[in-house]
N, C-alpha and C positions, 0 to 999 in steps of 0.2 A: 395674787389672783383677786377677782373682784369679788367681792359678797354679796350675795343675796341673785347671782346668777344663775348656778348649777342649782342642779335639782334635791331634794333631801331623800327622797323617795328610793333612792339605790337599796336593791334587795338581790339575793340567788337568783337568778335562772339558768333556768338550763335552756341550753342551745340546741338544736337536733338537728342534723343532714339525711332527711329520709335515703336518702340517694347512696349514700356509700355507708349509713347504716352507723353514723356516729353520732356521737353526743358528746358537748362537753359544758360545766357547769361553771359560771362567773357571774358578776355582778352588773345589775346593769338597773335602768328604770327603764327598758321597754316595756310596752301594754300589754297583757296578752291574757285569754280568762282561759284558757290550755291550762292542764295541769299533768303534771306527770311525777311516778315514784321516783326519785334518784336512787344509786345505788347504797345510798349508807339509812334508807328505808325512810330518808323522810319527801314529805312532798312539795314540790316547789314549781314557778309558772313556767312552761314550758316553749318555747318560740322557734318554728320549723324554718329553717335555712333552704334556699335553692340551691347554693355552691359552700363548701366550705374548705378546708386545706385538706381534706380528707377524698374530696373529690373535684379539687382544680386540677387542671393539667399541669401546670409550672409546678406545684408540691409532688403530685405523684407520678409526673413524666410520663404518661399518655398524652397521645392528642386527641383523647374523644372529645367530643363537648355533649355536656348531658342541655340538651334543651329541652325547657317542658312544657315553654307558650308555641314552638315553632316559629320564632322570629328569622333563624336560619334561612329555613324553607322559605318563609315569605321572601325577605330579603333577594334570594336567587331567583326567585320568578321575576321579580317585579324589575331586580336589575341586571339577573345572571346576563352571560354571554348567548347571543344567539347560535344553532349551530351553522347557520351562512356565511357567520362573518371570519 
């Protein structure tokens, strides 16, 4: 590997999926001034997820899709099908 590329700054975070209500704790140098308890009571930066294996459909075999900007919905207007054609 090269030196002096990667960051030195790797520390705990924790991950969170507000959406299916998981968390799980790994290392990383994302940014984040969130903070949250983890479970062994100490406190560490905490970084909110939109999807994670806990609420993809290919992990948990639904096919919802949790969408939270409404790119969906746009999408179908703008290119859905008409009902004429």
């Amino acid at each position: 590997m090269k030196k002096g590329i990667h960051p030195d700054s790797y520390r705990p975070v924790v991950f969170r999926d507000r959406n299916a209500n998981f968390s799980f704790l790994s290392r990383s140098c994302v940014h984040t001034d969130e903070t949250v308890t983890w479970e062994d009571g100490n406190e560490y930066p905490v970084f909110n997820l939109d999807i994670s294996l806990a609420s993809h459909p290919f992990y948990t075999g639904s096919h919802t899709f949790v969408d939270a900007s409404g790119r969906v919905d746009r999408f179908n207007k703008r290119y859905g099908r008409k009902s004429d054609q």
